[in-house]
Phi, psi and omega in degrees: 000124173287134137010066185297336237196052219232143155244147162232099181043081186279132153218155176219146177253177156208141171017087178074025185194119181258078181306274185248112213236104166061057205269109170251147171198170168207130168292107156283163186290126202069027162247159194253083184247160201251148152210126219241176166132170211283192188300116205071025180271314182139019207269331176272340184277314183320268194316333175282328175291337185286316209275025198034034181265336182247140153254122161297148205277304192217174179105168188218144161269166210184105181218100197086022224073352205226123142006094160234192170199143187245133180256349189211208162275319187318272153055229167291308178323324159304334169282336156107063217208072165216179204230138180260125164297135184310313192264126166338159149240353164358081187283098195280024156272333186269163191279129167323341139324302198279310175319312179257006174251012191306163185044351199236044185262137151343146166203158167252209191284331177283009203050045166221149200336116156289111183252359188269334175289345166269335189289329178275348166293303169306326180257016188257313168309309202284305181303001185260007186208037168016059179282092176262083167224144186304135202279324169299008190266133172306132183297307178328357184238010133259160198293175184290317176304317199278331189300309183293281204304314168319323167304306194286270229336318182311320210268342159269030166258342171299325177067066173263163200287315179230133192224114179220103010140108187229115190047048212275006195259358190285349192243028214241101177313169206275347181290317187276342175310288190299325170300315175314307165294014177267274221297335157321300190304308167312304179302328198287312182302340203248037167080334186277152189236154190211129179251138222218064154352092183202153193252330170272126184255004158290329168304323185318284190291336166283347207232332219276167147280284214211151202256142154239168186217146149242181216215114168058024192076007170219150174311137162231357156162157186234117175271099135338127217287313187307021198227347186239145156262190185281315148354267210299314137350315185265325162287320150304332165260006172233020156065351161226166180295159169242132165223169195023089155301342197245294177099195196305152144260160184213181154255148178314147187265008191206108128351357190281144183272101178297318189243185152164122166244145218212101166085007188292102182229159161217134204280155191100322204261291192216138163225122158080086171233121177223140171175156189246134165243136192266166178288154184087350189268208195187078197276130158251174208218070180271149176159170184270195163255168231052018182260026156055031168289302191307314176323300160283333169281321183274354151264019185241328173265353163102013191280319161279136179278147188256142160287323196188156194146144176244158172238151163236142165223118185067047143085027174257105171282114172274176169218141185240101152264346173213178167317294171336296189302308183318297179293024210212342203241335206133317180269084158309126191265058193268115175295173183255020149255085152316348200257289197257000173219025172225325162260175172232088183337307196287333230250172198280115254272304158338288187296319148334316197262345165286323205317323192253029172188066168293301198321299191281020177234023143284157180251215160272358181252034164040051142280148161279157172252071165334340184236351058082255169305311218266343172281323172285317201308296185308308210268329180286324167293355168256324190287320170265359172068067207256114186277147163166156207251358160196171182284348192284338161358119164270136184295338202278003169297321198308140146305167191253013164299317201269311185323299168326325172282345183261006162262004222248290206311299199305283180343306181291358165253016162262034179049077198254150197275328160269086180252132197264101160252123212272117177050052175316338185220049163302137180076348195260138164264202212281318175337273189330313195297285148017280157014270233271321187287024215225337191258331145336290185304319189296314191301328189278325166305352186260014214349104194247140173289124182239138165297109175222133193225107202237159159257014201248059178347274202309319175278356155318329202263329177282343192249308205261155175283322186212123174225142180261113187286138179214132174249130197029067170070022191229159162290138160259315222186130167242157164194099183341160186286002176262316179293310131057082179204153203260350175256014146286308197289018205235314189285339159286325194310293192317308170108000151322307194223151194212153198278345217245009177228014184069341199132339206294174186251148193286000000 
C-alpha cells in the first residue's frame, strides 16, 4: 500500500521538555491509523508538526512522495492536511453555518454571502450525521457533545486527503461514538486516510488498521491492530502492566442518606428529577447528550436557576442559589470542562489548589498565609500525584491527566461531604485514570457521596453502585450493580425502555 503520508525523524522541543524526539512513521492511503499514548507522550505536538501549527527542529515531511514544509495550518490544509483539535476552535456568537464554512462561505461576484446556498450545504453535513439542527442556530444553544461534532464536520468539509483526530469521542455518548465511525469507516472507502488520537483504547479495536504508541516523545512501536491486545497497549504505553483499573467495589458501609433530590425541574431543560445519595456511595449518571444530567448537576450546585424542585442534606432541607452556598454546605461541582469553568489556566498550580477555600488560608486580619498556602499545596500535589517540577507552575503547562488530577486535588480541599463529577476522565489518558478512579474509591470509603456523570458506559459499569439513565431531561430508568449492561443502560438512554413500562421495552 503507498504512502499518503510520512516522517522522518521528526523532532520539537519546548522549554524543558523534548515533546517529539526522532519520530520516524508513514500513513498509508486509505488507512485509519491510531495513536495512542499518555498524556504528554507527544502525540499532539506530532500532528501539529504534520498539521503546520508546530515547525519542527529536524526530520522531513513527506506527501505523496514529495517533500514538504508548513509555514502555517493554512498551509497545510491547502495541501489537503487537516486537523480537528482537542480543545474547540468554535465560535458560540456564530450561526452552526458560519462555523463551519468559516472564510470558506459561498459568495457572489460582489462577495456576498449566499446564505440560502450555505445553509444548504450545511444541512447535507449535519444529515450526513444524521444531526437534526437548524443550520441557523447560534452555537452557543449547543451541548458540548454536539459541539465536537460539529468540529469534525468542519474539518470534513474540507474533503481533505488526510484528517487527523485529535481526542474527537470525548464529549461524545456511545451513539453519537458510532455514528462518527460509520461515517469514518465511508470516508476511509472513498480514499481518505486518518490518524486518530484517543485515550480509549477500546475505540482502538473498533475502528483502527494499525495502532503506533508512543512514549516519553518517542516511537516505541507500531502494531497491526489484530496482534495486539489492550494489555499489550497499555504496557507499551506506561512501560508497566496496569491491573484492577477500576479498583474494588464494596457497597456503602452505611444507609445514610447525604443527599435526596425531590421535583427538580427547569423548564425545557430537565423535569421532575428525584433520588437520594448515600455516604459512601457511587451514584451514576447515563444519557445521552441533551439528556440535561449536566444540566441538573449545575442546578443542584447553584450555577444554574431551578423552576422547582427541593434539596435535602443530611436529611436537613436546604436552599442552593449560588455556588458559594453549595461549597459552604459541603458539596463540590467538578465540570466536564476543566479548561474554561474549571481551572485558572494562567494562575500558579499553588494558586489553583486554594481557590475554593481562600478563607481558610488567611490569618486574622483577612491576609493570606504564603507558607501556608505553598505547604497545603506540596502535600496536595503528592497526595494526587500532580506530575509537575513546582507548585509555581502554571496549569495551563499540565498534561491533561495532571490537570484533571489538579482539579480533583482543588475540590478536596474543602473537604466535601458530596462530590458531583462531570465526565472525570475526559482527555485523560489511561495511567491517569486508574488514578483518578482509584481516588474515587477512597473517597467514597472515606465516606463521601460521589456523583459521577459519564458518556463512558464501561466506567459507569466499573465504578457505580447504582446508575440513573435520564432521557430528554426526564429519569427513564435506574440499575443496580447485579443488573449491570451497557445494552440495558442504551435502551433506557435511547427512550426504548422507562422504568413507568415496568420493565416492559417501550
Amino acid at each position: 500500500m503507498k504512502s499518503i503520508i510520512e516522517a522522518i525523524h521528526l523532532s520539537k522541543s519546548f522549554p524543558g521538555v523534548q515533546a517529539v524526539d526522532d519520530v520516524s512513521f508513514s500513513l498509508q492511503r486509505g488507512e485509519i491509523l491510531a495513536l495512542v499514548g499518555e498524556n504528554g507522550a507527544g502525540k499532539s505536538t506530532l500532528i501539529q508538526c504534520l498539521g503546520g501549527v508546530q515547525n519542527p527542529e529536524g526530520g522531513r515531511i513527506y506527501l505523496e512522495g514529495h517533500a514538504v514544509e508548513f509555514s502555517s495550518s493554512y498551509d497545510a490544509l491547502q495541501l489537503g492536511i487537516s486537523m480537528v483539535f482537542q480543545e474547540l476552535s468554535l465560535v458560540d456568537g456564530l450561526t452552526i453555518s458560519e462555523n463551519i464554512f468559516a472564510n470558506r462561505q459561498p459568495v457572489g461576484r460582489f462577495n456576498n454571502i449566499h446564505w440560502q446556498e450555505l445553509r444548504q450545504q450545511t444541512r447535507e453535513l449535519l444529515d450526513r450525521f444524521n444531526l437534526n439542527l437548524d443550520p441557523s442556530m447560534q452555537l452557543k444553544r449547543l451541548s458540548m457533545g454536539q459541539k465536537q461534532i460539529l468540529e469534525v464536520l468542519k474539518a470534513i468539509s474540507t474533503k481533505p486527503k488526510v484528517l487527523m483526530l485529535d481526542e474527537p469521542t470525548s464529549s461524545l455518548t456511545e451513539s453519537e461514538t458510532a455514528e462518527l465511525f460509520i461515517n469514518i469507516r465511508k470516508l476511509q472507502q472513498e480514499g481518505m486516510s486518518f490518524i486518530y488520537i484517543t485515550h480509549k483504547l477500546n475505540e482502538v479495536f473498533q475502528l483502527v488498521d494499525r495502532v503506533m504508541v508512543m512514549r516519553d516523545g518517542k516511537h516505541v512501536g507500531t502494531r497491526a491492530v489484530d496482534e495486539v491486545t489492550e494489555q499489550d497497549l497499555v504496557a507499551m504505553m506506561v512501560g508497566r502492566e496496569i491491573k484492577d483499573m477500576y479498583g474494588a467495589t464494596s457497597a456503602p458501609s452505611t444507609k445514610e442518606e447525604c443527599l435526596r433530590v425531590e421535583g427538580f425541574s427547569r423548564k425545557g431543560v430537565f423535569e421532575n428529577i428525584g433520588f437520594r445519595l448515600h455516604r459512601g456511595e457511587i451514584l451514576g449518571f447515563s444519557g445521552l447528550v441533551g439528556a440535561g444530567r449536566t444540566e441538573m448537576a449545575r442546578a443542584i450546585f447553584g450555577i444554574d436557576p431551578k423552576d422547582a424542585g427541593k434539596i435535602w442534606l443530611e436529611g436537613h432541607p436546604v436552599e442552593i442559589d449560588h455556588p458559594q452556598d453549595a461549597i459552604m454546605m459541603g458539596i463540590a461541582y467538578l465540570t466536564e470542562d476543566r479548561k474554561v469553568q474549571g481551572l485558572f489556566l494562567d494562575m500558579a498550580i499553588r494558586d489553583n489548589l486554594i481557590a475554593p477555600a481562600l478563607k481558610s488560608f488567611t490569618n486574622r486580619f483577612d491576609l493570606l498565609n504564603r507558607n501556608k498556602i505553598a505547604e497545603s499545596a506540596r502535600e496536595r500535589v503528592n497526595t494526587f500525584g500532580i506530575g509537575t517540577p513546582s507548585i509555581t507552575q502554571q496549569v495551563l503547562n499540565l498534561s491533561g491527566g495532571n490537570q484533571q488530577k489538579c482539579m480533583i486535588a482543588m475540590w478536596m480541599g474543602i473537604q466535601p461531604k458530596i462530590v458531583i463529577f462531570d465526565e472525570p476522565t475526559r482527555g485523560v489518558d489511561v495511567g491517569a485514570r486508574s488514578e483518578i478512579y482509584h481516588k474515587l474509591r477512597e473517597f467514597a470509603a472515606g465516606g463521601t457521596g460521589v456523583i459521577l456523570i459519564s458518556s463512558d458506559l464501561p466506567e459507569l459499569i466499573g465504578m457505580c453502585d447504582l446508575i440513573i439513565i435520564m432521557h430528554q431531561g426526564s429519569i427513564t430508568g435506574e440499575v443496580s450493580r447485579a443488573d449491570f449492561s451497557e445494552e440495558l443502560i442504551m435502551e433506557y438512554a435511547a427512550g426504548i425502555r422507562n422504568h413507568q413500562d415496568m420493565g416492559v421495552p417501550a
